[in-house]
C-alpha positions in Angstrom: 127.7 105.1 108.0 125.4 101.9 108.3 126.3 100.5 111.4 124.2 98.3 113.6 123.6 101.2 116.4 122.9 103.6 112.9 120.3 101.2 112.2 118.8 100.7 115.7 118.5 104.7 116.3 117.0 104.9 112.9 114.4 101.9 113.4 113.5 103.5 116.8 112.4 107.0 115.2 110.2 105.5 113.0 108.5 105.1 116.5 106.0 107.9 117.3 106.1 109.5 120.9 103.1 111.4 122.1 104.6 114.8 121.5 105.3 113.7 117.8 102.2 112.6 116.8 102.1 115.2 114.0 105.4 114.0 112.7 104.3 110.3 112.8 101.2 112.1 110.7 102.9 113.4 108.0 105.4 110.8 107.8 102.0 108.1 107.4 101.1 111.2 104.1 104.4 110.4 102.8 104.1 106.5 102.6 100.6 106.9 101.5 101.5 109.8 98.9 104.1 107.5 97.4 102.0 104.3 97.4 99.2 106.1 95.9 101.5 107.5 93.2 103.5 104.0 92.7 99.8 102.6 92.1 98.5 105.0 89.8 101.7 104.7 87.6 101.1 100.8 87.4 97.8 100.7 86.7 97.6 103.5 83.9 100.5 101.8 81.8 99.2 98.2 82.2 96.0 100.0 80.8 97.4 101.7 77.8 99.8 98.4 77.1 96.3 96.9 77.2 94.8 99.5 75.0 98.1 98.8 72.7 97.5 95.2 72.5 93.8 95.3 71.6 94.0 97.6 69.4 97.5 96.1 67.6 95.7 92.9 67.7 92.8 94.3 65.6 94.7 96.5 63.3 96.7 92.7 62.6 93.8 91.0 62.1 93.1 92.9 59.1 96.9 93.9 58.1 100.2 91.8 57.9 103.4 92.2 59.5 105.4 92.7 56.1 103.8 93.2 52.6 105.8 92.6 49.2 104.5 94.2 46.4 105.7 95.4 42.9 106.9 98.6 41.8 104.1 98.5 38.7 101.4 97.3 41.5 102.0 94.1 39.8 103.7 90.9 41.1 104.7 88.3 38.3 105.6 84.6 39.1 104.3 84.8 43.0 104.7 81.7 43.6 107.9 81.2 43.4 108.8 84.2 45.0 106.3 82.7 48.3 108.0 79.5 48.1 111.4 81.1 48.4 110.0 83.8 50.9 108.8 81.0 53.1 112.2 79.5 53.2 113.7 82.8 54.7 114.1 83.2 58.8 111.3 84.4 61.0 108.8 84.1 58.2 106.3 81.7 59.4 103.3 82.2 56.4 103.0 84.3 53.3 99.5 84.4 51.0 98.9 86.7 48.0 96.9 89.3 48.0 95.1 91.4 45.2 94.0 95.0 45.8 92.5 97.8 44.4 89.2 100.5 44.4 86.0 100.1 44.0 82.6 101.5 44.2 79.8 99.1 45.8 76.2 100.0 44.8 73.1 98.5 46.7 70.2 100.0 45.9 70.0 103.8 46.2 73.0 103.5 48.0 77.0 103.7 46.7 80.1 103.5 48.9 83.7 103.5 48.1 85.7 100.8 49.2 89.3 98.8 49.3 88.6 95.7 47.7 90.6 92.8 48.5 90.7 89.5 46.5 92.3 86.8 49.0 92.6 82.9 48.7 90.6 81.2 51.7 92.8 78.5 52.1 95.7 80.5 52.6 94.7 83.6 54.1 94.3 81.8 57.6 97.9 82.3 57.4 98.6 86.0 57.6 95.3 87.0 59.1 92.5 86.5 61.8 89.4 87.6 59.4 88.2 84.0 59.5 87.4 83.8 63.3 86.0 87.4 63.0 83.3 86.8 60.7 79.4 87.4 62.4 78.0 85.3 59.6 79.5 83.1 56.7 82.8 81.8 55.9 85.9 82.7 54.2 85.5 79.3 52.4 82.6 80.5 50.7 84.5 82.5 48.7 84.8 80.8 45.4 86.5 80.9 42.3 84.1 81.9 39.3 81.2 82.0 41.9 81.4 86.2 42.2 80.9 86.4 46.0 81.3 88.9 48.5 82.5 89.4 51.9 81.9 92.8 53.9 82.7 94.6 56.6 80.1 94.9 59.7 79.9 98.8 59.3 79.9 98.5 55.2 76.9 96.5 55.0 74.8 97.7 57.7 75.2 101.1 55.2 74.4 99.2 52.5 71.7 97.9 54.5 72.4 94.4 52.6 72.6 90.7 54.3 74.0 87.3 52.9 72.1 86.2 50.3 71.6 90.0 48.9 73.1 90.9 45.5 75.3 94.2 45.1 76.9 95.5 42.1 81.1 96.2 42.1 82.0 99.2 40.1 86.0 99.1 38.7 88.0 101.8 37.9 89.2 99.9 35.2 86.9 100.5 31.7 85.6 98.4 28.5 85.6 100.2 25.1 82.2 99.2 23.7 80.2 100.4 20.8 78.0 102.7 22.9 81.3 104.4 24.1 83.7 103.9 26.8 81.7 102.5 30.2 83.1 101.2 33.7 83.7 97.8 33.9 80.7 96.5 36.4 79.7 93.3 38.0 77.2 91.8 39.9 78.2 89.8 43.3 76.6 88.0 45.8 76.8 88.6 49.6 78.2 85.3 51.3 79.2 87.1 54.8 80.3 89.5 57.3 83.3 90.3 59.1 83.7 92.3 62.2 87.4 93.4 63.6 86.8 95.8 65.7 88.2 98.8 63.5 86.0 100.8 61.7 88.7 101.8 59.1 88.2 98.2 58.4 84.7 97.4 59.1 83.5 100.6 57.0 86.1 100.3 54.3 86.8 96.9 53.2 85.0 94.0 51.0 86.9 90.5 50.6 86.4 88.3 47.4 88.2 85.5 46.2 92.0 86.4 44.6 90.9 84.8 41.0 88.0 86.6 41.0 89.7 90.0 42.0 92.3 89.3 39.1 89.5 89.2 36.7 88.0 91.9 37.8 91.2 94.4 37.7 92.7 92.6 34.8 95.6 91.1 36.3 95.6 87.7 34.8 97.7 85.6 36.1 99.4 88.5 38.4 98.5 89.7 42.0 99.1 92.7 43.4 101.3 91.2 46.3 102.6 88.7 49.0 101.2 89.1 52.9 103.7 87.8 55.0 103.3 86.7 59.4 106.4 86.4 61.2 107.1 85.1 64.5 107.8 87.9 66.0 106.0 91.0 65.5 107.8 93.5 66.6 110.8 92.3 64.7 109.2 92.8 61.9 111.3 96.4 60.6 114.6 94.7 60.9 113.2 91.4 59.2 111.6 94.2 56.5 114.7 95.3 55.9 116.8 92.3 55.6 113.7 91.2 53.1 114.5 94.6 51.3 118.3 94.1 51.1 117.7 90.8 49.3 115.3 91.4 46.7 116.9 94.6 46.5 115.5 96.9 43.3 112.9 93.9 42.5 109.9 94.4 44.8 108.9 97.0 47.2 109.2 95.4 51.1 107.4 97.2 53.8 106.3 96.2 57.4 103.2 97.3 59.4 104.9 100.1 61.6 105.2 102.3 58.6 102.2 101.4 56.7 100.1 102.4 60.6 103.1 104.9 61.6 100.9 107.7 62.8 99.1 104.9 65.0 102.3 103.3 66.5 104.1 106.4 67.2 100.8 108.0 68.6 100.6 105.4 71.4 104.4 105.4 72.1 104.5 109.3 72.5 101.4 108.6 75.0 102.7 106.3 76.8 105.7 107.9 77.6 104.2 111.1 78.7 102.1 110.2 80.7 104.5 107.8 82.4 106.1 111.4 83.2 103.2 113.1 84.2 102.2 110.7 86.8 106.2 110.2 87.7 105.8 113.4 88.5 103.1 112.1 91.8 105.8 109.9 92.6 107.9 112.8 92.8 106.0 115.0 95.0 105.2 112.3 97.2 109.0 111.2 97.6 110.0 114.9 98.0 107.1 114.8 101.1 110.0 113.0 102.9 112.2 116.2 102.7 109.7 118.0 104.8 109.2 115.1 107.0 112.7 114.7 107.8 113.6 118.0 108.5 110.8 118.4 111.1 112.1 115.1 112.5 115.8 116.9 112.4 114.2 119.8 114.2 112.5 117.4 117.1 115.6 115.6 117.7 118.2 118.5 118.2 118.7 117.4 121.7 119.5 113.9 120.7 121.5 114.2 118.0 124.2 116.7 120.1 123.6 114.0 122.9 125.1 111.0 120.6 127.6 113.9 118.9 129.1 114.1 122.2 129.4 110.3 123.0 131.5 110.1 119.6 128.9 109.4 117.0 130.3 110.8 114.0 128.7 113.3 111.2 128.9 110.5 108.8 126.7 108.3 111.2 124.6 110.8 112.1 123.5 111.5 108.4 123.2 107.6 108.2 120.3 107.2 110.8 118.0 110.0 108.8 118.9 108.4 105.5 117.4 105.2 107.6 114.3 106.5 108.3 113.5 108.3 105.1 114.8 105.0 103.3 111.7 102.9 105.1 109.3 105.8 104.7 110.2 105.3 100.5 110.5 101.9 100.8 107.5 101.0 102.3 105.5 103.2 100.5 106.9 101.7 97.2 106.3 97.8 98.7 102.5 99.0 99.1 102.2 101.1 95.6 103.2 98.0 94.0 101.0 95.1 95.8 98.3 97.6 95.3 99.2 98.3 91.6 99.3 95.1 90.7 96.1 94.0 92.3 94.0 96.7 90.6 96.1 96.5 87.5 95.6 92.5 87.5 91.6 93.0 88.3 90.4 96.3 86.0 88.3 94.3 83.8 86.4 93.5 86.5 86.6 96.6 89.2 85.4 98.6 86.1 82.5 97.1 84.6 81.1 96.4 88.6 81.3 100.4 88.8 79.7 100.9 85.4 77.0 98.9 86.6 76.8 100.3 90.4 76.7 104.0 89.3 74.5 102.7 85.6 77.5 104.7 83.5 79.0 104.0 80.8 83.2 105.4 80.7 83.9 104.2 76.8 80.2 104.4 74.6 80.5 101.4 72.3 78.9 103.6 69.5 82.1 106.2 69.9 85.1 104.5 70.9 86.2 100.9 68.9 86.9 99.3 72.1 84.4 100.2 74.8 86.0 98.4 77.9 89.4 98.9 79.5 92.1 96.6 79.0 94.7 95.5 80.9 97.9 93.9 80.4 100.6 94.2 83.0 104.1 94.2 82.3 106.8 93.0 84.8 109.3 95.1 83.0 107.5 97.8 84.3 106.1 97.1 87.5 110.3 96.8 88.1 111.1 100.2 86.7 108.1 102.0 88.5 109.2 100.6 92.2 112.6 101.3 91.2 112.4 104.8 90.1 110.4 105.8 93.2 112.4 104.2 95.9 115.8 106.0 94.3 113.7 109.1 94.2 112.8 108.2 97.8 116.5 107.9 98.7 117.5 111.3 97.3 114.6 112.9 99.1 116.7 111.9 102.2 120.4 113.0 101.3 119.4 117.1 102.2 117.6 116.8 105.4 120.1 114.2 106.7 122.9 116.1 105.6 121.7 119.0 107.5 121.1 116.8 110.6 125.1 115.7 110.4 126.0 119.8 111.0 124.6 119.9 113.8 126.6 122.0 116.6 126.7 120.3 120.0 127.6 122.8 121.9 125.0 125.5 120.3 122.0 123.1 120.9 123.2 121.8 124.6 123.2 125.7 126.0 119.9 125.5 125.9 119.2 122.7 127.0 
């Protein structure tokens, strides 16, 4: 079907002639239409597998890849359970945790929030909060010293800074003579933290662990082990063998189900509209059909010509499949340079049109992240260029089919 004079007579109608200008036209829309498509699909995914990063990234700062707790919301003899949870594969740190909820009063003002007691010197294991702080230190957080740590959003509502006293409200109560009252305690604001979530930044207060225990009456408990792994998207199967060997003794779960909604959210997006705009690519590829047969059409005369000097149907169908071939093909070589290019160069191409037309896409004081990121993916850049040249290459198959049925002798009579 392929054979050299195949190829030439294929080649050479790629060539317009002056009474084919419109053909050459439309077959210049195709290789655009499919380029444009075959760009648009690249640059939308790296942009959402951007969006997923950033906004993985944050949720991890504040969350770890697998938590152990207990079944009573108690965890006895910790640190022999880290030291032997360290020791397992894949598990590159592990730091206890204590947990629970609390009301914050500062001033006139009362907020609800997830109180988490933490050790400082090993929380830089399982967690980014200490280089997200926008004033103090995780270090400052003391045993016996009663300080605080809040999120941005939290204490800008409090209206409170470090150095400014609040008062912690446990759910936990003290039977005293006057009756039975909430157990309360005063606390001292040593920093601020900003992630870049506001479930986090709005919701959540750090304190030192011994302090939390206190506080909850844990004693020498916590509530749990936060563990990092090396690879966080092994982390379910790594759950799971966690779970199969403490099996019965401590509740294992992994940061996919604990953010489910989140994860699956972006994975349903992603693939949709990978479909939706496939379906560009489509339309674009299926151009060719319509390019093709007017090419068919044009070359009547020709094509009974080389029927007649022994060209076969086989060979005929070859030299369309040919041209529509290089119409997909180059068409798919410039969607991807051009993909990649913008795809590679959105945080910059957007924020210089931001500032040329003074908009603003993503409000920083409505969306968490307020610029567009980008992260391109090989993977696929691959399956993109891949998908549209084979839809390019079935484009062909009808048009060229019809070509190869063509009746010398009907077309020559006219002639």
């Amino acid at each position: 079907m392929f054979k050299p004079l195949v190829l030439f007579i294929g080649l050479r109608y790629t060539r317009a002639k002056r009474r084919t200008e419109f053909i050459s036209f439309i077959t210049l829309t195709s290789i655009l239409g499919i380029a444009l498509g075959v760009t648009a699909l690249i640059t939308v995914l790296s942009v959402m597998n951007g969006f997923e990063a950033e906004l993985r990234e944050r949720i991890l700062g504040m969350t770890s890849h697998t938590t152990i707790t207990g079944f009573n919301g108690r965890l006895k003899d910790w640190k022999t359970l880290q030291q032997e949870v360290l020791g397992f594969p894949h598990v590159e740190g592990a730091a206890p945790f204590v947990r629970g909820q609390v009301m914050i009063n500062a001033d006139r003002r009362v907020s609800g929030t997830l109180l988490r007691g933490i050790d400082p010197l090993m929380e830089f294991q399982v967690s980014e909060v200490g280089n997200k702080m926008k004033a103090g230190k995780l270090d400052l957080l003391e045993p016996g010293k009663f300080r605080i740590i809040l999120g941005g959003e939290l204490a800008n509502y409090l209206g409170v800074i470090p150095g400014d006293k609040i008062t912690v409200i446990s759910p936990q109560i003290n039977s005293t003579p006057a009756g039975i009252l909430p157990r309360l305690r005063r606390f001292t604001v040593v920093g601020v933290f900003q992630v870049g979530m506001y479930e986090y930044d709005r919701n959540m207060a750090l304190i030192h662990i011994k302090d939390a225990a206190k506080l909850f009456q844990l004693g020498e408990n916590v509530s749990g082990l936060r563990l990092r792994l090396d690879d966080l998207f092994n982390a379910p199967k790594i759950t799971q063998e966690l779970a199969n060997r403490f099996y019965s003794k401590y509740q294992v779960s992994d940061w996919t189900k604990a953010h489910s909604n989140f994860y699956k959210a972006i994975q349903t997006e992603k693939k949709v509209m990978f479909i939706i705009l496939l379906l560009i690519v489509a339309v674009a590829a299926f151009n060719i059909v319509s390019t093709l047969v007017m090419v068919v059409t044009d070359k009547h005369g020709d094509i009974a010509i080389l029927k007649t000097q022994g060209l076969s149907a086989p060979s005929v169908m070859g030299i369309f499949m040919v041209l529509g071939t290089i119409i997909g093909l180059f068409g798919t070589i410039m969607g991807v340079i051009f993909g990649v290019l913008l795809a590679s160069n959105v945080e910059t191409i957007v924020p210089a049109i931001e500032s040329f037309f003074e908009v603003k896409f993503m409000a920083p004081d409505v969306y968490s992240i307020s610029d567009l990121p980008s992260k391109l993916i090989w993977a696929d850049v691959y399956t993109v260029a891949g998908i549209a040249f084979v839809l390019s290459l079935l484009a062909t198959i009808y048009p060229a089919w019809q070509a190869s049925k063509v009746n010398p002798a009907e077309v020559l009579r006219y002639e």
